[in-house]
DRENLUM-996004 format. One record per residue (C-alpha): x, y, z; residue number from 1; residue in one letter. Coordinates in steps of 0.5 Angstrom, whole numbers, plus 500, padded with zeros to 3 digits. Each point is the difference from the previous one (the first is absolute). Layout:
<rs>
{X: X Y: Y Z: Z seq: NUM type: a} $
...
</rs>
This chain:
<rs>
{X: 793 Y: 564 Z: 582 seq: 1 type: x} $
{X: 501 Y: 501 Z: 492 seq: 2 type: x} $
{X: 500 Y: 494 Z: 497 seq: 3 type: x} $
{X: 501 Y: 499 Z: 492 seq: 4 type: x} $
{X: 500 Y: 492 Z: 499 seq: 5 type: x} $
{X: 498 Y: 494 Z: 502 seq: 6 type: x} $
{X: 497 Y: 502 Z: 507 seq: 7 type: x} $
{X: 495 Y: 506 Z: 495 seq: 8 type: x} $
{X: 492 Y: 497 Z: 500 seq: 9 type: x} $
{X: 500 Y: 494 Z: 495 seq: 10 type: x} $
{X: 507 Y: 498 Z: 501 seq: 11 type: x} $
{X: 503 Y: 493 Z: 503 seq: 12 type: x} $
{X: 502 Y: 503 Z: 507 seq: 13 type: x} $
{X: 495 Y: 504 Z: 501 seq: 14 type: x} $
{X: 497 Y: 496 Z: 505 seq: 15 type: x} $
{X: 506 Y: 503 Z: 504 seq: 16 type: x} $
{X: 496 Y: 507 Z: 501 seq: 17 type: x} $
{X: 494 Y: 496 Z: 504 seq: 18 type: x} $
{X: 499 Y: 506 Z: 506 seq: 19 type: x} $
{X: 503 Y: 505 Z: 495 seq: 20 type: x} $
{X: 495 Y: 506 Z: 500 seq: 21 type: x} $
{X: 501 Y: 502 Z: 491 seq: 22 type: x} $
{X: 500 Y: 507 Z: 500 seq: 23 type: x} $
{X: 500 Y: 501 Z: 492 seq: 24 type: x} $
{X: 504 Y: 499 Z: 494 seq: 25 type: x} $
{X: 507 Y: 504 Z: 501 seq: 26 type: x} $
{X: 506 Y: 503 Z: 495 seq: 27 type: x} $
{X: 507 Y: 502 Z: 503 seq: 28 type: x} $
{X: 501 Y: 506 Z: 500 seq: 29 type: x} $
{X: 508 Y: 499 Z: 497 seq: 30 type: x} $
{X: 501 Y: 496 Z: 494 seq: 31 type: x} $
{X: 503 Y: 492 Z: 500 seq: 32 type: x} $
{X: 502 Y: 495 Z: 497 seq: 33 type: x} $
{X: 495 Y: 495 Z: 501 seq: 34 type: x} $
{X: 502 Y: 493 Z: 496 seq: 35 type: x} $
{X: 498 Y: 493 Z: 500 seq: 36 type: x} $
{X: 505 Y: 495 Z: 501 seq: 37 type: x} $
{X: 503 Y: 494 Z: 502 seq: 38 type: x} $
{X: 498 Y: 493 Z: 500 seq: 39 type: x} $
{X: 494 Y: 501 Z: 503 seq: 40 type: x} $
{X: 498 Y: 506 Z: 495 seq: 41 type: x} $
{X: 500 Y: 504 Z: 507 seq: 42 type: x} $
{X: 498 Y: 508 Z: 500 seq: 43 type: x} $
{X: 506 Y: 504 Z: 502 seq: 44 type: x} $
{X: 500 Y: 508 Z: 502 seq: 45 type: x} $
{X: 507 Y: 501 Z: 500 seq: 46 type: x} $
{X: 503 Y: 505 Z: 504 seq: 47 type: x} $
{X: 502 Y: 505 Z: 494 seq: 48 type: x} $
{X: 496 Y: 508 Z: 502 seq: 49 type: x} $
{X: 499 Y: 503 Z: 494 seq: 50 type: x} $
{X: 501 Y: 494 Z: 495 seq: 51 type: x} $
{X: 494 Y: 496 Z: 497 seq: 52 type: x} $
{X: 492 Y: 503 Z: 501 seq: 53 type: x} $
{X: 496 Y: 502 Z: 506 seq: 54 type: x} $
{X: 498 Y: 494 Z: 503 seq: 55 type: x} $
{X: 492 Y: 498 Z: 500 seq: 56 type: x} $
{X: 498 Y: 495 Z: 506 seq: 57 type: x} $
{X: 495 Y: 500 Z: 506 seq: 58 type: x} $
{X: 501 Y: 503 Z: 507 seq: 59 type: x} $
{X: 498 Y: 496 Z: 506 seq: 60 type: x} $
{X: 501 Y: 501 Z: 507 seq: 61 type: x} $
{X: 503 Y: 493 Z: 503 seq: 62 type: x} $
{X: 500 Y: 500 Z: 507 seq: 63 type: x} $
{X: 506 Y: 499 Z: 503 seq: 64 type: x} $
{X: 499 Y: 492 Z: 501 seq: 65 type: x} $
{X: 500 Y: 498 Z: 492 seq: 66 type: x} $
{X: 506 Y: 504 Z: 500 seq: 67 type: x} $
{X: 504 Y: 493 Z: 502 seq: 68 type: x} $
{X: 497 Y: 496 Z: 494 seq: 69 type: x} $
{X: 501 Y: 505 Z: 496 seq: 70 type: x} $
{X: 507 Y: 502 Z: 501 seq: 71 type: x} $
{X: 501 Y: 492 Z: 499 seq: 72 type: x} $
{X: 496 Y: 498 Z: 493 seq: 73 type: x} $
{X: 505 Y: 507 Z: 498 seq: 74 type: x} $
{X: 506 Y: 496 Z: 503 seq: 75 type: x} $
{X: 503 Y: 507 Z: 504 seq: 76 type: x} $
{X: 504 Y: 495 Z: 504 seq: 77 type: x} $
{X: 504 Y: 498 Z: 495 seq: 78 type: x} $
{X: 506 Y: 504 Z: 497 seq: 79 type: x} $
{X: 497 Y: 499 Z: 492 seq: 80 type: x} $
{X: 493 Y: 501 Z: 503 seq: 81 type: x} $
{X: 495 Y: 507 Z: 499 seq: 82 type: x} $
{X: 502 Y: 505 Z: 505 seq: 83 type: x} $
{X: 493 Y: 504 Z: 503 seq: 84 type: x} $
{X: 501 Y: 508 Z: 499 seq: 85 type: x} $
{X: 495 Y: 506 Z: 500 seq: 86 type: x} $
{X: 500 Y: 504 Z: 495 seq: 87 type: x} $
{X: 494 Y: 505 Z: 498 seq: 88 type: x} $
{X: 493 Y: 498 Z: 496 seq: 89 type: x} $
{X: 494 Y: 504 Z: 497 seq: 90 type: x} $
{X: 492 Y: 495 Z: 501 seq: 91 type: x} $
{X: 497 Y: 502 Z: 493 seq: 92 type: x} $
{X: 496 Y: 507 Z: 501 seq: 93 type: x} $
{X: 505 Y: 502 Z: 505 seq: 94 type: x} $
{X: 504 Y: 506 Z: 500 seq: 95 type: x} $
{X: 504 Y: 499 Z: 507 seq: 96 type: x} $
{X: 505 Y: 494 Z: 500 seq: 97 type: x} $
{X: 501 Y: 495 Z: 506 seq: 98 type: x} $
{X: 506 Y: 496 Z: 502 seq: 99 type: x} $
{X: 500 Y: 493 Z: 499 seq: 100 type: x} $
{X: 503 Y: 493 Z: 501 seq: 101 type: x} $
{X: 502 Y: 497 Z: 493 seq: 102 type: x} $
{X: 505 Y: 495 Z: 499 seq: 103 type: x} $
{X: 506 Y: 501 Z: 496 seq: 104 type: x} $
{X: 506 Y: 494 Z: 497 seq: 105 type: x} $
{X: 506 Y: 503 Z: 498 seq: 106 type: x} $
{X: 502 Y: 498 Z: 492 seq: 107 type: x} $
{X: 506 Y: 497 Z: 500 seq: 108 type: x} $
{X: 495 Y: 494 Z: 505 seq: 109 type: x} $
{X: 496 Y: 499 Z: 494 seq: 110 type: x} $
{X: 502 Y: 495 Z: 496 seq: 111 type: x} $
{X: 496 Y: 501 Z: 495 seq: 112 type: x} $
{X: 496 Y: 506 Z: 496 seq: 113 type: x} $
{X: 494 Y: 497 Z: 495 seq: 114 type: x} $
{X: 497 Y: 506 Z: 499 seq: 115 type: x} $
{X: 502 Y: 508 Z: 499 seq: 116 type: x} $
{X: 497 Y: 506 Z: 505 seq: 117 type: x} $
{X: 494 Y: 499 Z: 502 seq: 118 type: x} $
{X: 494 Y: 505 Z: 502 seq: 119 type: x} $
{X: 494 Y: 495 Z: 503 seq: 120 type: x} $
{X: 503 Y: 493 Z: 502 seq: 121 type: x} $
{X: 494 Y: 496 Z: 496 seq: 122 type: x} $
{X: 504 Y: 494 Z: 498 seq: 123 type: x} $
{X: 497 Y: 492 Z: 502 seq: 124 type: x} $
{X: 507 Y: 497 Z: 499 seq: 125 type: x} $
{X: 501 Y: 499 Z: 508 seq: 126 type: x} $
{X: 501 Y: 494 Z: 502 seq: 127 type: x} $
{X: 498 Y: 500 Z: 509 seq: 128 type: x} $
{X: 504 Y: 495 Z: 505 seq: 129 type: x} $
{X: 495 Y: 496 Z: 500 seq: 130 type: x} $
{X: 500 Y: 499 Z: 492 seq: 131 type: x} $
{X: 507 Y: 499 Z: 499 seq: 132 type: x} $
{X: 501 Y: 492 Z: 502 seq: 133 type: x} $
{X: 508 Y: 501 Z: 503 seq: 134 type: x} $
</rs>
């Protein structure tokens, strides 16, 4: 799994890769757009290949049984939620790509966009579910 937001070491939903194995920082090896947005100052990867930056995050092996709770905090079920694709990353001080989970949400479901393309995604404007008080 290459994640790039909340779910990287320090961030609010990181407790979600608990019997996760970290494999080291990773890059994708296409550009882009990663943004925050929204409400909640949520991260988004938008699903646009070729636009934005080569994405900096973590590689991770999730075993099969986390993968339910993470497609749920990223709302796969729901027709505005974040769709899971792979798509191909380099770990840093590696020449040879792996195939990788990330999580995709279309544009037109990003209400809105507080910040231009991002690189690395280090901004602490997130608010977790449990913080949000509705």
């Amino acid at each position: 799994m290459f994640v790039y937001g909340t779910l990287k070491r320090g961030f609010p939903n990181h407790h979600y890769m608990d019997g996760a194995a970290y494999l080291g920082d990773a890059r994708t090896v296409d550009a882009y757009p990663l943004v925050v947005g929204g409400r909640w100052f949520t991260p988004y990867l938008i699903p646009e290949r070729g636009s934005g930056h080569r994405v900096k995050g973590e590689l991770w092996e999730v075993p099969q049984n986390l993968m339910p709770a993470l497609d749920e905090l990223e709302s796969v079920h729901l027709p505005t939620g974040y769709r899971r694709a792979l798509v191909p990353v380099v770990v840093d001080a590696s020449a040879s790509p792996a195939e990788a989970w990330a999580y995709f949400r279309k544009r037109e479901h990003i209400a809105i966009v507080h910040t231009g393309n991002l690189e690395d995604y280090q901004d602490r404007r997130y608010t977790a579910a449990a913080d949000r008080g509705v």
